[in-house]
KEKE-3310 file (N, C-alpha, C; in steps of 0.2 Angstrom, whole numbers, plus 5000, padded with zeros to 4 digits):
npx = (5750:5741:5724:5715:5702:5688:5682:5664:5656:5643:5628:5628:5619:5618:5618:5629:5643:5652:5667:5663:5666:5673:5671:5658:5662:5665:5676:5692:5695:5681:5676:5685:5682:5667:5670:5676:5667:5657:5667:5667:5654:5654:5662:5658:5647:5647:5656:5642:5635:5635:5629:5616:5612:5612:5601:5590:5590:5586:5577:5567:5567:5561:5547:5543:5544:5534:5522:5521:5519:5507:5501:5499:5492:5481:5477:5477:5466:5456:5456:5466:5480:5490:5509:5522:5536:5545:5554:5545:5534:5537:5539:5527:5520:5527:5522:5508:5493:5479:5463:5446:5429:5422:5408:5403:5408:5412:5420:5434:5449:5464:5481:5493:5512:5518:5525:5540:5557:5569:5579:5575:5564:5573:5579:5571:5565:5573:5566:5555:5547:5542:5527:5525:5511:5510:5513:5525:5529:5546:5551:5565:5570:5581:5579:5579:5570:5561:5550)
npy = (5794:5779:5775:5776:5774:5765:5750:5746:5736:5723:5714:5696:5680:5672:5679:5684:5696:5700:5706:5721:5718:5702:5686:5674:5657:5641:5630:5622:5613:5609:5605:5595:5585:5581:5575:5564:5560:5555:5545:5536:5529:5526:5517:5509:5505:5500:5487:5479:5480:5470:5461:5466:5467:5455:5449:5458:5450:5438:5438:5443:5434:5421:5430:5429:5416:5411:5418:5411:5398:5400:5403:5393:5384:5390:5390:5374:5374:5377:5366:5363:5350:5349:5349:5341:5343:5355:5364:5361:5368:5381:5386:5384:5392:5405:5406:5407:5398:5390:5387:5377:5382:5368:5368:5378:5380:5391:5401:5404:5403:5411:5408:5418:5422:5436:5444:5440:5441:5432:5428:5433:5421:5408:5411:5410:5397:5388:5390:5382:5367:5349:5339:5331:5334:5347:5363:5368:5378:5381:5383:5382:5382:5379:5365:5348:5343:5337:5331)
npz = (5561:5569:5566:5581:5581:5591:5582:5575:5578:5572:5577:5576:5569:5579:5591:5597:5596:5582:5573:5563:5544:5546:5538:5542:5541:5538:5550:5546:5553:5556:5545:5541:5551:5549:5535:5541:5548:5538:5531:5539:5543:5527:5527:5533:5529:5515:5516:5517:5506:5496:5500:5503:5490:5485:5493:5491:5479:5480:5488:5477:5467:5475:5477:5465:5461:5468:5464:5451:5457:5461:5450:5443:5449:5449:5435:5435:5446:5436:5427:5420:5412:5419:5421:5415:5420:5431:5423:5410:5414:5416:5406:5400:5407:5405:5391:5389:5395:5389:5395:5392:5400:5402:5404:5398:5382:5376:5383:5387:5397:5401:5405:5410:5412:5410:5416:5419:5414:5404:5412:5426:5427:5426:5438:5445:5446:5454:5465:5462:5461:5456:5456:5445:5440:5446:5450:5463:5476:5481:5498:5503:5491:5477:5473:5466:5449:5449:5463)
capx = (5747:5739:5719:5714:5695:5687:5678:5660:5653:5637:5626:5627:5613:5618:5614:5635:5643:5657:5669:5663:5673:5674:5668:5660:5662:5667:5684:5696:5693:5675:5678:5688:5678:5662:5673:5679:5662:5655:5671:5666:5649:5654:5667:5654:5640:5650:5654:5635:5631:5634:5625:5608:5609:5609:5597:5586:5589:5586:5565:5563:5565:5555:5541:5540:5542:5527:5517:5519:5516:5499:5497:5498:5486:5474:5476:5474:5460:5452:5455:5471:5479:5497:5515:5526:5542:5547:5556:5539:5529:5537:5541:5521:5517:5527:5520:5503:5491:5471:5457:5440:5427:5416:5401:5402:5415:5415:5423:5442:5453:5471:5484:5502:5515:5519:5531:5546:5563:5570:5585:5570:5561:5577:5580:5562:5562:5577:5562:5551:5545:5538:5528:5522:5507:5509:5521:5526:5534:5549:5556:5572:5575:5590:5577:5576:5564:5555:5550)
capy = (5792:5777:5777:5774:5772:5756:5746:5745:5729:5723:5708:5690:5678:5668:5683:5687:5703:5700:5714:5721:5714:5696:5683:5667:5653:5632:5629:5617:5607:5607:5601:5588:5581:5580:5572:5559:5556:5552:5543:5531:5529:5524:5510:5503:5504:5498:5480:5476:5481:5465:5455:5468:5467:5446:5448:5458:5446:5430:5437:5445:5427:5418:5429:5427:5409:5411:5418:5406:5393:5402:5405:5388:5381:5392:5384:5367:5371:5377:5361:5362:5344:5348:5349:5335:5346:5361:5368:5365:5373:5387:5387:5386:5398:5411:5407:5404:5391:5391:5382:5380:5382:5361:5372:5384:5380:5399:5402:5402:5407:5411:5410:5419:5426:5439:5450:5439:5440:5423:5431:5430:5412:5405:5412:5409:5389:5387:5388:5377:5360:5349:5333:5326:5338:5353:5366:5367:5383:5376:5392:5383:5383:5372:5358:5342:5346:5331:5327)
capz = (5567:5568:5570:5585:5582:5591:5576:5577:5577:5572:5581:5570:5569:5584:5596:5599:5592:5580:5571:5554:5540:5547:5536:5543:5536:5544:5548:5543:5559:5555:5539:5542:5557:5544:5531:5545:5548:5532:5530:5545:5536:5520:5529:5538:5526:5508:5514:5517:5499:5493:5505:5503:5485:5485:5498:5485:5473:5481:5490:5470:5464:5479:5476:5457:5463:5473:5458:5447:5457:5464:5442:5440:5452:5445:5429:5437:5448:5432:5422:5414:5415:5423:5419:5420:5424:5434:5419:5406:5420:5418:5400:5398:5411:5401:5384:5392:5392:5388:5398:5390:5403:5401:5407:5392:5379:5372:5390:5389:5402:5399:5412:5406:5417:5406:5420:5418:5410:5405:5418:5433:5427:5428:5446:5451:5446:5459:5471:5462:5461:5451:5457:5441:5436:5450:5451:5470:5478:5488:5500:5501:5485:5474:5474:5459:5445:5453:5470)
cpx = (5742:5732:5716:5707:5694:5683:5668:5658:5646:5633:5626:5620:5612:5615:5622:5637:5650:5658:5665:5668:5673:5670:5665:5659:5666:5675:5687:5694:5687:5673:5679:5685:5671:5665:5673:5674:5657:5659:5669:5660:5649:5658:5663:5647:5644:5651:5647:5632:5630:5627:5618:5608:5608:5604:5590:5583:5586:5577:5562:5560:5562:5548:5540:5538:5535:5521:5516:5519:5510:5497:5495:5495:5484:5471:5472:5467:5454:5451:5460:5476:5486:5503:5517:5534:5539:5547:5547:5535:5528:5536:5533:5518:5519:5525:5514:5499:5482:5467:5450:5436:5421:5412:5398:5408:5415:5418:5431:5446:5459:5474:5491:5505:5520:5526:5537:5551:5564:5575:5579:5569:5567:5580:5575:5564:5568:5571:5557:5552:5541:5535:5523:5517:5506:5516:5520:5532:5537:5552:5563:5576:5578:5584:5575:5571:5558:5554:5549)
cpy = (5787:5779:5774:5772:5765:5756:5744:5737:5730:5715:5703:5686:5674:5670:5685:5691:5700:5708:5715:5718:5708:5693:5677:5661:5644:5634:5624:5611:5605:5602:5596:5582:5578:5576:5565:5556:5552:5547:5534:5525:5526:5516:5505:5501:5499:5490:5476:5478:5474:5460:5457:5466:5456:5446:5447:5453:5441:5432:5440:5438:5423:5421:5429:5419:5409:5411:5414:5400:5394:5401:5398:5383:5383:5389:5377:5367:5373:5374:5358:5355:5345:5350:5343:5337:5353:5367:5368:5367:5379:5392:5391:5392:5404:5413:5408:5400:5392:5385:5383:5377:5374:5364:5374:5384:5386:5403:5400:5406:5406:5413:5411:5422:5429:5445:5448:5439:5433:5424:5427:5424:5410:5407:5408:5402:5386:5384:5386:5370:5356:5340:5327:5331:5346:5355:5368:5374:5379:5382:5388:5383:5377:5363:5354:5343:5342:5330:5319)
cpz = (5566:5572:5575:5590:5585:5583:5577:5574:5577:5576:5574:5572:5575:5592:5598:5592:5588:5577:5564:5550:5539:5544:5538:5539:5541:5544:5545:5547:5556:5549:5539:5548:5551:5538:5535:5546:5544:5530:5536:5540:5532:5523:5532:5534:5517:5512:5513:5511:5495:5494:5503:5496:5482:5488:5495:5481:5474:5484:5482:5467:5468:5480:5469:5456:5464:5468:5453:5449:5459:5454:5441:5442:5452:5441:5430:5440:5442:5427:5420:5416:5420:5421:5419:5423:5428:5425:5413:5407:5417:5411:5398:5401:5407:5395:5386:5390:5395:5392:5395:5397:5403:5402:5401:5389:5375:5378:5389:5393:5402:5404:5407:5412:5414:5409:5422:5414:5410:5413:5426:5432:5429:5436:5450:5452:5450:5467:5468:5461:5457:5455:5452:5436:5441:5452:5460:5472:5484:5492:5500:5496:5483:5476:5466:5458:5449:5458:5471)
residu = (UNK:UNK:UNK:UNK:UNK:UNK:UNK:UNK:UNK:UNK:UNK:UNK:UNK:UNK:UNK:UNK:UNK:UNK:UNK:UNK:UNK:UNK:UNK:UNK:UNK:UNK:UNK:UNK:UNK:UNK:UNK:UNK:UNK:UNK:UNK:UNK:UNK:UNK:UNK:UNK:UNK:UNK:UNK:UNK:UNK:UNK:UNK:UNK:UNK:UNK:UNK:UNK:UNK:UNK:UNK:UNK:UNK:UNK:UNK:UNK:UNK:UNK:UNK:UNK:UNK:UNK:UNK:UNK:UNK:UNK:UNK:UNK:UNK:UNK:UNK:UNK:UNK:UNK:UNK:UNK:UNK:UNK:UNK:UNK:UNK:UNK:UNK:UNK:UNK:UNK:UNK:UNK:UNK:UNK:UNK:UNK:UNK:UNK:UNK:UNK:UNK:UNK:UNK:UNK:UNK:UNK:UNK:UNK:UNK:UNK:UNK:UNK:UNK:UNK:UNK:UNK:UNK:UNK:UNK:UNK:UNK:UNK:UNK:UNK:UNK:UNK:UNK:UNK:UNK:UNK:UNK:UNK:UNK:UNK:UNK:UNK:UNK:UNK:UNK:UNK:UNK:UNK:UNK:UNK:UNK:UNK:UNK)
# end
């Protein structure tokens, strides 16, 4: 003869009573709905990776720009006589280049831009300029070594 005991049940965390024995756990449903939406997510978020990582790349290289043309009119406003290009601006800026103080020639002031790859210089000098003895931050960039 089967037993015909009821089952006691205990309270769960939610405040309703399930049976003893029962395991909870997600369903299938649930599963797949949280899958679907990660899935959404991913389709919507992966084509703009290209664009953010250009994006990245194109304001790293306009402020490196930025710096070395701020580094290089330091130079100038401390003596130094000029560049004649873009490119040996930049060349010098990375080697660096000495100014003696005319006040007090045991006074030498050294400007280097020491936190470039060749990889960045060559991006940065996109957004420079050159008009003869001054390097020139161009924000749009892609401009003749010369103005």
């Amino acid at each position: 003869m089967p037993d015909e005991t009821p089952r006691l049940k205990k309270p769960d965390l939610t405040g309703g009573v399930r049976p003893l024995g029962k395991k909870s756990a997600f369903s299938w449903i649930e599963v797949l709905v949280v899958i679907a939406i990660l899935w959404t997510i991913a389709v919507i978020a992966i084509p703009n990776l290209p664009v953010l990582i250009e994006a990245n790349r194109m304001a790293k290289s306009q402020k490196a720009a930025m710096s070395l043309a701020s580094l290089a009119q330091a130079a100038r406003n401390s003596g130094y006589p000029g560049w004649s290009s873009r490119e040996v601006a930049v060349r010098g800026l990375q080697n660096g280049v000495a100014v003696t103080n005319p006040a007090d020639t045991n006074i030498v002031i050294r400007f280097q831009a020491r936190f470039l790859t060749a990889e960045e210089r060559s991006a940065a000098a996109e957004y420079l300029a050159s008009d003869g003895t001054n390097l020139i931050y161009v924000p749009g960039g892609s401009q003749p070594t010369n103005l």
